[in-house]
Backbone as a printed PyTorch tensor [residue, N CA C, xyz], in Angstrom:
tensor([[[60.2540, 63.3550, 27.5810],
         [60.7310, 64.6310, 27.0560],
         [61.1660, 64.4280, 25.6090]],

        [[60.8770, 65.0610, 24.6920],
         [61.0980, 64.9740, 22.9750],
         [61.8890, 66.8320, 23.0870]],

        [[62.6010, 66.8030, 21.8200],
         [63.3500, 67.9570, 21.3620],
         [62.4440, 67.6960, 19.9000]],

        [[61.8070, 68.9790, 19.6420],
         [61.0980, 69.2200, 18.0540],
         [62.3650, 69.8310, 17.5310]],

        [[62.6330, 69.3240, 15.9940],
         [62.8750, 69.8980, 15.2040],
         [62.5520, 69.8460, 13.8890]],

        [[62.9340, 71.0170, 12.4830],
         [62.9290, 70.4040, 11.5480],
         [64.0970, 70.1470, 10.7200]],

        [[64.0740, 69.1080, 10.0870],
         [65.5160, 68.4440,  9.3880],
         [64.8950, 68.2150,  8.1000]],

        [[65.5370, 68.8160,  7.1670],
         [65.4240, 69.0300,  5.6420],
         [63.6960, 68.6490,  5.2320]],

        [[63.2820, 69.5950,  5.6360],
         [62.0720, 70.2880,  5.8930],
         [60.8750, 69.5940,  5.7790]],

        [[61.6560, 68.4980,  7.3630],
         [60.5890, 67.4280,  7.8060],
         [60.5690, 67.7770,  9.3460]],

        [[59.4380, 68.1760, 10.2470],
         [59.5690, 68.2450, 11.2400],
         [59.5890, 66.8700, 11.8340]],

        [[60.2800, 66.5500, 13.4310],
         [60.5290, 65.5060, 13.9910],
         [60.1940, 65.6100, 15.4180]],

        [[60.1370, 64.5720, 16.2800],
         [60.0850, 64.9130, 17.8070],
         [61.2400, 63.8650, 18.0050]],

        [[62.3870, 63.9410, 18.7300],
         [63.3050, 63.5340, 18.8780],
         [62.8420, 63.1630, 20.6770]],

        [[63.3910, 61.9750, 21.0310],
         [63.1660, 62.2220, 22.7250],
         [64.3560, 62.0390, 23.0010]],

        [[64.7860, 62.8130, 24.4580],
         [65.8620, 62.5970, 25.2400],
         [66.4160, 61.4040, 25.9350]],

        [[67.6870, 61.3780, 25.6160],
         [67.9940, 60.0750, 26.3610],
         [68.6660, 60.2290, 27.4920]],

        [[69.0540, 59.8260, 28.4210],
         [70.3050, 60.1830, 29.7590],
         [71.2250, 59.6200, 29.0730]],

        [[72.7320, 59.9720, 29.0210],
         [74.0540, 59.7820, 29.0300],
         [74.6070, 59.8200, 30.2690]],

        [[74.3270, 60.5940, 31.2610],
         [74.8440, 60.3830, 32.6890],
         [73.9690, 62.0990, 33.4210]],

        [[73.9450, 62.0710, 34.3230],
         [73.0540, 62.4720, 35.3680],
         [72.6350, 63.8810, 35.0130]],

        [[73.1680, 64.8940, 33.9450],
         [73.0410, 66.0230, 33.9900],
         [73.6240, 66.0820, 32.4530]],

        [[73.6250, 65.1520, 31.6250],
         [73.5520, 64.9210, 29.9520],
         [72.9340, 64.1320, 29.1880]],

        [[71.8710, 64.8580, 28.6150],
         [70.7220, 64.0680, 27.8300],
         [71.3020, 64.3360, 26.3360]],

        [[70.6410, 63.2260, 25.2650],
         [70.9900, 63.4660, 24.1700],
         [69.6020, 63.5820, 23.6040]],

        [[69.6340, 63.5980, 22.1860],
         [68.2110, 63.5060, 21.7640],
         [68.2150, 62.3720, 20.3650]],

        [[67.6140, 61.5610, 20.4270],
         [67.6320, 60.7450, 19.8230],
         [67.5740, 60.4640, 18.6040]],

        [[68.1650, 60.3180, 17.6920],
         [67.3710, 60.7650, 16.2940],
         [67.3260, 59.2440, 15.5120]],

        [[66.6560, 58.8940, 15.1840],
         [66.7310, 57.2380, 14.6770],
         [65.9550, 57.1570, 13.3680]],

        [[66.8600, 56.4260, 12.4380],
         [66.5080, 56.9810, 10.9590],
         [65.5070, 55.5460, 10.3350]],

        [[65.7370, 54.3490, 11.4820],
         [65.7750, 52.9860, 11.0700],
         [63.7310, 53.3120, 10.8100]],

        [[63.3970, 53.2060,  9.7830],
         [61.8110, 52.9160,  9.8650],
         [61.4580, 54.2610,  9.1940]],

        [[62.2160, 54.9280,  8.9010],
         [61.3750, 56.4520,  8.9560],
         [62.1790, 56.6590,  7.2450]],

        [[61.2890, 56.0470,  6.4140],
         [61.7860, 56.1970,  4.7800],
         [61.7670, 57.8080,  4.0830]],

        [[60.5780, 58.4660,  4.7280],
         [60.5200, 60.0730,  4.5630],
         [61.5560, 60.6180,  4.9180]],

        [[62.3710, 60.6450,  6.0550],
         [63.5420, 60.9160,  6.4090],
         [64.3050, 60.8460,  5.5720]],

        [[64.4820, 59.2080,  5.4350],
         [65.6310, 58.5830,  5.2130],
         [66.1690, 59.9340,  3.9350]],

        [[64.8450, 59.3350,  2.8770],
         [64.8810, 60.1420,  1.2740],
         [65.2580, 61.2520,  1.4300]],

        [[64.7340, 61.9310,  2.5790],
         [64.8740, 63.6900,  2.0060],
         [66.0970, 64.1060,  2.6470]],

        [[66.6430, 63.3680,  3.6990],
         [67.9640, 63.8890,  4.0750],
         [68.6990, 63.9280,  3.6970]],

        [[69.0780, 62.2150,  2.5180],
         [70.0130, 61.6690,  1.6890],
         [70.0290, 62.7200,  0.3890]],

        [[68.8450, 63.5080,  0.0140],
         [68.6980, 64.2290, -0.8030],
         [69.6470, 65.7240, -0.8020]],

        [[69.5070, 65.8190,  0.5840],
         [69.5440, 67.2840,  0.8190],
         [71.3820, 67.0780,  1.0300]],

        [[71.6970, 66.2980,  1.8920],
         [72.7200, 66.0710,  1.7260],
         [74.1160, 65.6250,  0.2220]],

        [[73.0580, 65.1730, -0.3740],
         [73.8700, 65.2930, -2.1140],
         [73.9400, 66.5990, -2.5060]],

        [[73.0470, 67.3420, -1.8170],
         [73.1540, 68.5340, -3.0590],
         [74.7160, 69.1870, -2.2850]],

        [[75.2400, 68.8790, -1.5660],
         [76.1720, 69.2660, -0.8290],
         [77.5350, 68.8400, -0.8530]],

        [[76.9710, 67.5670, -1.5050],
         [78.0940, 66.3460, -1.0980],
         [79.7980, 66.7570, -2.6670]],

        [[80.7220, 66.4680, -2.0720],
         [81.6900, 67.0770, -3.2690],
         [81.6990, 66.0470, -4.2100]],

        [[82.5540, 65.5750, -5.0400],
         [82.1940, 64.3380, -5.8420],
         [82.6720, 63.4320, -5.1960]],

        [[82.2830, 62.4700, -5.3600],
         [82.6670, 60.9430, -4.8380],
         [82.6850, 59.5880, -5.4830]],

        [[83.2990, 58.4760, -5.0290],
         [82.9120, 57.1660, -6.0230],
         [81.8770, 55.8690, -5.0060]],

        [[82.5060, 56.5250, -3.8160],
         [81.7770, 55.7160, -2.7610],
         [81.5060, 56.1140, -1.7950]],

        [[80.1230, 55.7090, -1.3620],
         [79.7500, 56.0500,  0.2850],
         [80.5440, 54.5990,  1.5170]],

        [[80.8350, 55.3880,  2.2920],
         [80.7750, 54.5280,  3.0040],
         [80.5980, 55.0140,  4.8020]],

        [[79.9800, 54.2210,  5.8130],
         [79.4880, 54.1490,  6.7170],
         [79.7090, 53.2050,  7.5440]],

        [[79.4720, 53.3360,  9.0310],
         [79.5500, 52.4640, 10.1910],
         [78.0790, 52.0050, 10.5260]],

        [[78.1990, 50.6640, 11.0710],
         [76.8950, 49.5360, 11.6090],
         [76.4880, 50.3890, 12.5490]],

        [[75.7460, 50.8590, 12.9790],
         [74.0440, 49.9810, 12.1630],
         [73.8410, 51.4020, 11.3790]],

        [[73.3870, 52.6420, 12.5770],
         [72.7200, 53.5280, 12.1990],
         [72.6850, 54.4910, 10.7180]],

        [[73.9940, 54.3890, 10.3000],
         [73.8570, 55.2700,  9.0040],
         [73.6900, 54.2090,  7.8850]],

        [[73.1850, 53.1060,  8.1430],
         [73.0750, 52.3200,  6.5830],
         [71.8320, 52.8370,  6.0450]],

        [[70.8450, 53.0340,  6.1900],
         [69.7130, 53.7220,  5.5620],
         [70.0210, 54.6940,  4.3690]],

        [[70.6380, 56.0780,  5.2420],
         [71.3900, 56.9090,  4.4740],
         [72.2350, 56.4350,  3.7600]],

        [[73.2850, 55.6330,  4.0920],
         [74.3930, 55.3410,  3.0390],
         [73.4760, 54.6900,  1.6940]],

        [[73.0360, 54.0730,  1.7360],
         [72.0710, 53.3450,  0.7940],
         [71.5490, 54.1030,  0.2590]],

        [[70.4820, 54.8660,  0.6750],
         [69.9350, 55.8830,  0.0280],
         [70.3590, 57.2960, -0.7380]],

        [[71.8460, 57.4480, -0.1170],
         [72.6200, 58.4660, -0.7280],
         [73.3680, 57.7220, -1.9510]],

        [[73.7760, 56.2530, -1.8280],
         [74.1800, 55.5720, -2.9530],
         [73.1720, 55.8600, -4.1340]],

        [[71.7100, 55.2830, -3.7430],
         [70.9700, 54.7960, -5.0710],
         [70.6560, 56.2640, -5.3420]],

        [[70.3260, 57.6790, -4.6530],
         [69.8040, 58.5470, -5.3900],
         [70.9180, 59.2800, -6.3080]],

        [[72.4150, 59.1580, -5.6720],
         [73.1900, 59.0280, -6.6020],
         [73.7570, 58.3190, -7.9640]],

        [[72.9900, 57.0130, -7.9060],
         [72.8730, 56.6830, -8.9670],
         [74.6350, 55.5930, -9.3480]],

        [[74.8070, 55.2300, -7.8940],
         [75.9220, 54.3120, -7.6970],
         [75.8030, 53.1050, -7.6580]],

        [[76.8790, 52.0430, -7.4050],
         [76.8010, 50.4770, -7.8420],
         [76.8760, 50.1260, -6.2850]],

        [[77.6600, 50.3730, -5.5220],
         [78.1300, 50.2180, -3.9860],
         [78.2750, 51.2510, -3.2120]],

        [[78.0520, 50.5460, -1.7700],
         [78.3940, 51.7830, -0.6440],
         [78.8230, 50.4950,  0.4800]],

        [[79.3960, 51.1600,  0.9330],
         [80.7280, 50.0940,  1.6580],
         [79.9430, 50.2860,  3.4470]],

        [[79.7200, 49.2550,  4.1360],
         [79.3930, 48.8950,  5.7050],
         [80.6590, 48.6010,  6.8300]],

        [[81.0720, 49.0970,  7.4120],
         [82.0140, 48.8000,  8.3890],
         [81.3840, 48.3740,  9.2240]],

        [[81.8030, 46.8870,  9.8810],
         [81.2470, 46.2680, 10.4880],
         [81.2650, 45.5800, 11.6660]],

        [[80.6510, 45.8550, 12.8760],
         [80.6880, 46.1740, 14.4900],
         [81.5810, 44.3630, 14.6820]],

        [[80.7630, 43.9130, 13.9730],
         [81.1650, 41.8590, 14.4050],
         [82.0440, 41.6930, 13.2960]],

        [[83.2060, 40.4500, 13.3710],
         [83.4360, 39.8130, 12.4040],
         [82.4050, 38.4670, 11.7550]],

        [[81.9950, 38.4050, 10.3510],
         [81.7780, 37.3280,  9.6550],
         [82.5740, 36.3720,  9.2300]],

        [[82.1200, 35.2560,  9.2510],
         [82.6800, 33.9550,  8.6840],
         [83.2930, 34.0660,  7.3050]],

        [[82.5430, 35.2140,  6.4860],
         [82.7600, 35.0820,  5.2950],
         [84.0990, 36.3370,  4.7720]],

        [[83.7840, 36.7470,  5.5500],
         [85.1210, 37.8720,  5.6140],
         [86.4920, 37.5020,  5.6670]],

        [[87.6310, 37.9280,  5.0080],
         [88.6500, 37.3220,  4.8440],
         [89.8830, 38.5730,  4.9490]],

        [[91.2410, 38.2970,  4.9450],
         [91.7260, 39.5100,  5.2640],
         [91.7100, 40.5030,  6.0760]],

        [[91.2520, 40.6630,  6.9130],
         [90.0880, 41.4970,  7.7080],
         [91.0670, 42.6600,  8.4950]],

        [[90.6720, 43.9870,  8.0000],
         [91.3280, 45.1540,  8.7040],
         [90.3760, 45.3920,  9.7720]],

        [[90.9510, 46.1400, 10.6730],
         [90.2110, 46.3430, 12.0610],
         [90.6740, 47.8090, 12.6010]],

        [[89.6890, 48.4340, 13.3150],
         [89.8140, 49.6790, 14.5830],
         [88.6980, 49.9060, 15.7320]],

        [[89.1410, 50.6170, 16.4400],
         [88.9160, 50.6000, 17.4150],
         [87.7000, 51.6220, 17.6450]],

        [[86.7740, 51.6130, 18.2230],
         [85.4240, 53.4020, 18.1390],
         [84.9820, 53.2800, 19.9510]],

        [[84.6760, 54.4200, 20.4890],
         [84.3310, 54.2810, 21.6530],
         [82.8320, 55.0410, 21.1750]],

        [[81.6990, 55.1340, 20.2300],
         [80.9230, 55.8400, 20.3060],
         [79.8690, 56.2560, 21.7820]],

        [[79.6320, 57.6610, 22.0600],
         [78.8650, 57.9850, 22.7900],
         [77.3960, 57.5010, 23.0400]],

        [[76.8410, 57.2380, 22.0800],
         [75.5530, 55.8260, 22.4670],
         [75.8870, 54.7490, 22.4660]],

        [[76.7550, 54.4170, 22.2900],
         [77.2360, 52.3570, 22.6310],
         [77.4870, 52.1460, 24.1040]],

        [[78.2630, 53.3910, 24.6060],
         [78.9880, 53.1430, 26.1780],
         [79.7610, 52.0730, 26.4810]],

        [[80.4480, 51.6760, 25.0670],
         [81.9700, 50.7570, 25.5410],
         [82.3110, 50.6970, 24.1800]],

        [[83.7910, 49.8110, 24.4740],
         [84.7760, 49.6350, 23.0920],
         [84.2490, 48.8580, 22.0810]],

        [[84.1840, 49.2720, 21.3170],
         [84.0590, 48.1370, 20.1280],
         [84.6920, 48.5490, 18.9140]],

        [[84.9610, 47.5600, 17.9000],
         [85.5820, 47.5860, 16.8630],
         [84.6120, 47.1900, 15.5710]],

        [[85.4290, 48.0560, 14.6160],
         [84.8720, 47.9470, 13.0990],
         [85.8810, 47.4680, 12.3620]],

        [[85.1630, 46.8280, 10.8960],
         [86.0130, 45.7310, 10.6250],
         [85.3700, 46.0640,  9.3900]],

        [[86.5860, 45.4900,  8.2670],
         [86.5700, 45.7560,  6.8750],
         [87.3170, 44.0690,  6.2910]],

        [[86.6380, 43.5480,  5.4980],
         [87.1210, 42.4610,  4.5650],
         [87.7990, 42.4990,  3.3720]],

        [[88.1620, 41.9510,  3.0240],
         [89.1640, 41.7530,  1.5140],
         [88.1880, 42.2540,  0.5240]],

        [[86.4980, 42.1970,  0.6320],
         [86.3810, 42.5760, -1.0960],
         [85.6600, 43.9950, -0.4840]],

        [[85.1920, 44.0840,  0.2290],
         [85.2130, 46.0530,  0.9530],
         [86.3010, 46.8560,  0.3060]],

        [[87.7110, 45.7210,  1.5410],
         [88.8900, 46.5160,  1.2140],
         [89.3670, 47.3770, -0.4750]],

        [[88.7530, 45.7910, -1.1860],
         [89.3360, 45.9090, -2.9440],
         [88.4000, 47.2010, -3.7690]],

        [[87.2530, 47.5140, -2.6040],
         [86.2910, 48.2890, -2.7960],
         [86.3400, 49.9010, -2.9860]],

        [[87.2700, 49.8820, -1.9730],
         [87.8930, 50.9260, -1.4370],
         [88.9530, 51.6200, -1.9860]],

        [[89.7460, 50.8310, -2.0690],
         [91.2540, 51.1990, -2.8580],
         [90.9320, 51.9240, -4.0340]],

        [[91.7640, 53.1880, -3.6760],
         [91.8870, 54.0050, -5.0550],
         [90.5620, 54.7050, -5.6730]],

        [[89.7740, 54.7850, -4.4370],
         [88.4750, 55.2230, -4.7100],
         [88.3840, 56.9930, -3.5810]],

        [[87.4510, 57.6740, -4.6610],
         [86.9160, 58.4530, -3.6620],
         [86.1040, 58.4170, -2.6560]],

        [[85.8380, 58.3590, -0.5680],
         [85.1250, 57.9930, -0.7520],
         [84.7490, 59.1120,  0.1820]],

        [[82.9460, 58.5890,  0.9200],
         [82.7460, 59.6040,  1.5640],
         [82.2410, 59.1130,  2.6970]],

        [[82.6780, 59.9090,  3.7270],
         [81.7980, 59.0150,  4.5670],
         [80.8320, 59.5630,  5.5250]],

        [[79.6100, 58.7670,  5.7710],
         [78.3440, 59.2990,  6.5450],
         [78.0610, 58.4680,  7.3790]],

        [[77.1260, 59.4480,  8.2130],
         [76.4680, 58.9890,  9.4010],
         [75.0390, 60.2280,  9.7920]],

        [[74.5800, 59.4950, 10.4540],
         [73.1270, 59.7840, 11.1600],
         [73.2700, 61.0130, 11.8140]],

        [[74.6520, 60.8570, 12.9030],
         [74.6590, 62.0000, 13.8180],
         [75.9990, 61.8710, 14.4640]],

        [[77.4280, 63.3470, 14.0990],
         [78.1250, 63.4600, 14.1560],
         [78.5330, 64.2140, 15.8690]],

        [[78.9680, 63.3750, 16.7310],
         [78.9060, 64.0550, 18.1750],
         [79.9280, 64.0700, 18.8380]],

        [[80.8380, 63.1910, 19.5950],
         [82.2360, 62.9320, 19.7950],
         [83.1500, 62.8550, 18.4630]],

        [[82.7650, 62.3610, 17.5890],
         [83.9130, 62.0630, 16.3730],
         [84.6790, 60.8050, 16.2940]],

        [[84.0730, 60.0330, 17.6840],
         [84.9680, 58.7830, 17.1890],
         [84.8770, 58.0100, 16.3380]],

        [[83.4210, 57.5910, 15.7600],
         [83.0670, 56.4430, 15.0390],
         [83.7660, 57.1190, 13.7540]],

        [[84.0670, 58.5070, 13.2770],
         [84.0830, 59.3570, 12.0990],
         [85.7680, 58.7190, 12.0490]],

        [[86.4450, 58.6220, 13.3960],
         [87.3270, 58.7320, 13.1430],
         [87.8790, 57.5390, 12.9390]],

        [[87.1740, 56.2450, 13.6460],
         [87.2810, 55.3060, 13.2780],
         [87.3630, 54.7780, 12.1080]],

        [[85.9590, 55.0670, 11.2730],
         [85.9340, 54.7650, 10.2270],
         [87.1980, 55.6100,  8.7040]],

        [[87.3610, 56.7010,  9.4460],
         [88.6110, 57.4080,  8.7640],
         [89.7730, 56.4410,  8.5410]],

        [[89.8360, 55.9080,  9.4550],
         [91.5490, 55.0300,  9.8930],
         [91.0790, 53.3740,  8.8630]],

        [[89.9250, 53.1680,  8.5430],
         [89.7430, 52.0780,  7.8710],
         [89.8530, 52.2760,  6.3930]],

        [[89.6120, 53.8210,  5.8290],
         [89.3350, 54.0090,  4.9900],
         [91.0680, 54.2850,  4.5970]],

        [[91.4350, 54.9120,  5.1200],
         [93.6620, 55.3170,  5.0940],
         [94.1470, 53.9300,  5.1060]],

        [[93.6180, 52.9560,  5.8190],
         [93.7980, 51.3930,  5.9190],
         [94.1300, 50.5880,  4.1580]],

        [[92.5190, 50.8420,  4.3710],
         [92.4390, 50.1260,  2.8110],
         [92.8730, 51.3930,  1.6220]],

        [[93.1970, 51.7520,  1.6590],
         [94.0710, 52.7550,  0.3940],
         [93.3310, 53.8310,  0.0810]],

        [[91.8610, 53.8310,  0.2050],
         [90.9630, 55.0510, -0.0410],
         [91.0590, 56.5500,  0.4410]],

        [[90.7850, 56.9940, -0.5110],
         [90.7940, 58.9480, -0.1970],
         [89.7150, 59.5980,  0.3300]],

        [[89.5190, 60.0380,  1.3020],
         [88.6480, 60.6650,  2.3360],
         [87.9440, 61.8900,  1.4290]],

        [[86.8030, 61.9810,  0.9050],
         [86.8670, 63.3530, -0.0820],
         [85.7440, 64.1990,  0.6420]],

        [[85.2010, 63.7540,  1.3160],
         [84.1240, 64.5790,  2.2230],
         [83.3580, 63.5500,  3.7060]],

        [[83.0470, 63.9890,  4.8300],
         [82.5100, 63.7500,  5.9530],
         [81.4630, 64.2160,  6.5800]],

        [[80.0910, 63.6160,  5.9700],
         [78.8660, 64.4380,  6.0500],
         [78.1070, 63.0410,  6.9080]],

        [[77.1390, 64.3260,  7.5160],
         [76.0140, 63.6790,  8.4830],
         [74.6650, 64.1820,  8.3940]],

        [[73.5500, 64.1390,  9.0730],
         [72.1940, 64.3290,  9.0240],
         [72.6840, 65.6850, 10.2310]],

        [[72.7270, 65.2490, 11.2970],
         [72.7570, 66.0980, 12.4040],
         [74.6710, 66.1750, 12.8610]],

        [[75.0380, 67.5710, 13.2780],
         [76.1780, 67.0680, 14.1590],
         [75.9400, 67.9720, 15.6290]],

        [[76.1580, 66.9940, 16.5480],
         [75.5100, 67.4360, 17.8060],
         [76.4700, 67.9030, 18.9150]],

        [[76.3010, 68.8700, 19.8440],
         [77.2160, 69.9950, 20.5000],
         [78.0240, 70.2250, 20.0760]],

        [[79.2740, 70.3620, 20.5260],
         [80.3620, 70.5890, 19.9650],
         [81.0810, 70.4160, 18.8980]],

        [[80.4240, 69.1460, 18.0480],
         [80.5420, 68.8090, 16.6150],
         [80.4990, 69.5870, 15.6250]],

        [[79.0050, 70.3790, 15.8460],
         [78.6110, 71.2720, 14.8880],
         [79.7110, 72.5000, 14.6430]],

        [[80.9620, 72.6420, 15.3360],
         [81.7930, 73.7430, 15.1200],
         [82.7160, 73.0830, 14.7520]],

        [[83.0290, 72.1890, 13.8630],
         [83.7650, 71.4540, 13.4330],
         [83.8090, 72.1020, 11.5380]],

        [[84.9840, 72.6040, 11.3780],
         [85.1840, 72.6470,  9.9170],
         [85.4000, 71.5340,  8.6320]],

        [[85.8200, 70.5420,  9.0910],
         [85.7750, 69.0590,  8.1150],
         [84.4710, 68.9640,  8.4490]],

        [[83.6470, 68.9260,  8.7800],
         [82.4030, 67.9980,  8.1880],
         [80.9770, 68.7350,  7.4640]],

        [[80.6000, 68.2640,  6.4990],
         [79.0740, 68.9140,  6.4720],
         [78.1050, 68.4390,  6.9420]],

        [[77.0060, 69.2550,  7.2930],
         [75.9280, 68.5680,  8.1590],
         [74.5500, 69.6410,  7.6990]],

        [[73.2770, 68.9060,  8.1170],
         [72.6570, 69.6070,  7.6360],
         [71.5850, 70.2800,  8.7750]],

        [[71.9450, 69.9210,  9.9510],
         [71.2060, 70.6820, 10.9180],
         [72.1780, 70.6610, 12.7720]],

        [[72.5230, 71.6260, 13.3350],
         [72.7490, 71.6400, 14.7490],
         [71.8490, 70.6930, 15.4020]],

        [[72.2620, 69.9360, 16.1590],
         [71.6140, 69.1980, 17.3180],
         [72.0660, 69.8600, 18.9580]],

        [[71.4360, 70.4260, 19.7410],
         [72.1660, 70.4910, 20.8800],
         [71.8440, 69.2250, 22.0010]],

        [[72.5830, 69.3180, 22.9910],
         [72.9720, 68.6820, 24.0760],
         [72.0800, 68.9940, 25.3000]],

        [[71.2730, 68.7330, 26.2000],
         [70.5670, 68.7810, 27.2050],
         [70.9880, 68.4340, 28.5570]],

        [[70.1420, 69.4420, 29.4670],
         [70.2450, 68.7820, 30.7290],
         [68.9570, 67.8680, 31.2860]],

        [[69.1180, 68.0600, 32.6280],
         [68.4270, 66.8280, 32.9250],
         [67.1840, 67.2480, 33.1360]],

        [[66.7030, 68.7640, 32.8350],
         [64.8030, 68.9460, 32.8180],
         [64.4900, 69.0750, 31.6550]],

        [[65.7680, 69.3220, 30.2920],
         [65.0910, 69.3090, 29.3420],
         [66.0420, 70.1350, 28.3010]],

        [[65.9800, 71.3080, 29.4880],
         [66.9990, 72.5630, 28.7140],
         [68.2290, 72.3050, 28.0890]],

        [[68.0240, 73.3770, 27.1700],
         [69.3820, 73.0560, 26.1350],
         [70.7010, 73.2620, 26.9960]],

        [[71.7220, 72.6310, 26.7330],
         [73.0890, 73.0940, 27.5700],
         [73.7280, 74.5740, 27.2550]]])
């Protein structure tokens, strides 16, 4: 089962995933798909308020973050990061329960992120805005390291997300049941 849509005026076939017996999601995966990547990151600047930095959670929104960096014409965009590295030092931490992971895990910020951060505008993105935890996660890293929250934009924000006044987004995603139909 796929959900068609179009997202910044690229059509897609998204397929459904199960979340549990009578909640499907639809998949949207940015990793490989550079047409995407470009025109979303695009469409989304024209939106975006000013900023000094992007920043984002592992894995899925690094494409975008990257790509919203360079078409902006920036030096950095900051990765919050699922594992700790060896090379990481200082290391702030929180907690995300995201709805496609299906358990706890934590994101993690280092000393030169952190120095990254501080006193900066930043913004932060993702692929697809749905529960709000990873958003919020990454919120609490960004209040952590000293940085100012100046906008919270995504590609898609999905069910109940999309009625959310903090964030911009550039297309509704809905929520499914288990033959297909929208919820």
């Amino acid at each position: 089962m796929f959900y068609e849509m179009t997202i910044a005026g690229l059509k897609r076939q998204l397929p459904l995933c199960k979340v549990a017996d009578d909640f499907y999601i639809a998949a949207f995966i940015m990793f490989s798909d550079v047409e995407i990547t470009k025109a979303t990151a695009a469409a989304l600047l024209e939106k975006a308020p000013e900023f000094d930095l992007v920043m984002t959670a592992e894995s899925k929104g690094i494409p975008l973050a990257y790509e919203m960096t360079r078409q902006a014409e920036k030096n950095d965009y900051i990765v919050a990061r699922k594992g700790l590295k060896v090379y990481m030092e200082d290391v702030i931490e929180t907690d995300v329960n995201s709805i496609t992971t299906q358990h706890l895990q934590h994101l993690y910020l280092g000393k030169t992120e952190i120095e990254k951060v501080r006193g900066k505008k930043v913004l932060i993105v993702d692929d697809v805005i749905s529960t709000g935890a990873s958003l919020k996660s990454i919120e609490s890293l960004v209040e952590q390291a000293g940085g100012e929250i100046v906008g919270r934009m995504a590609v898609l924000a999905e069910g109940e997300a999309a009625d959310r006044q903090d964030i911009i987004y550039l297309e509704k995603l809905p929520v499914f049941n288990a033959d297909g139909s929208v919820k």
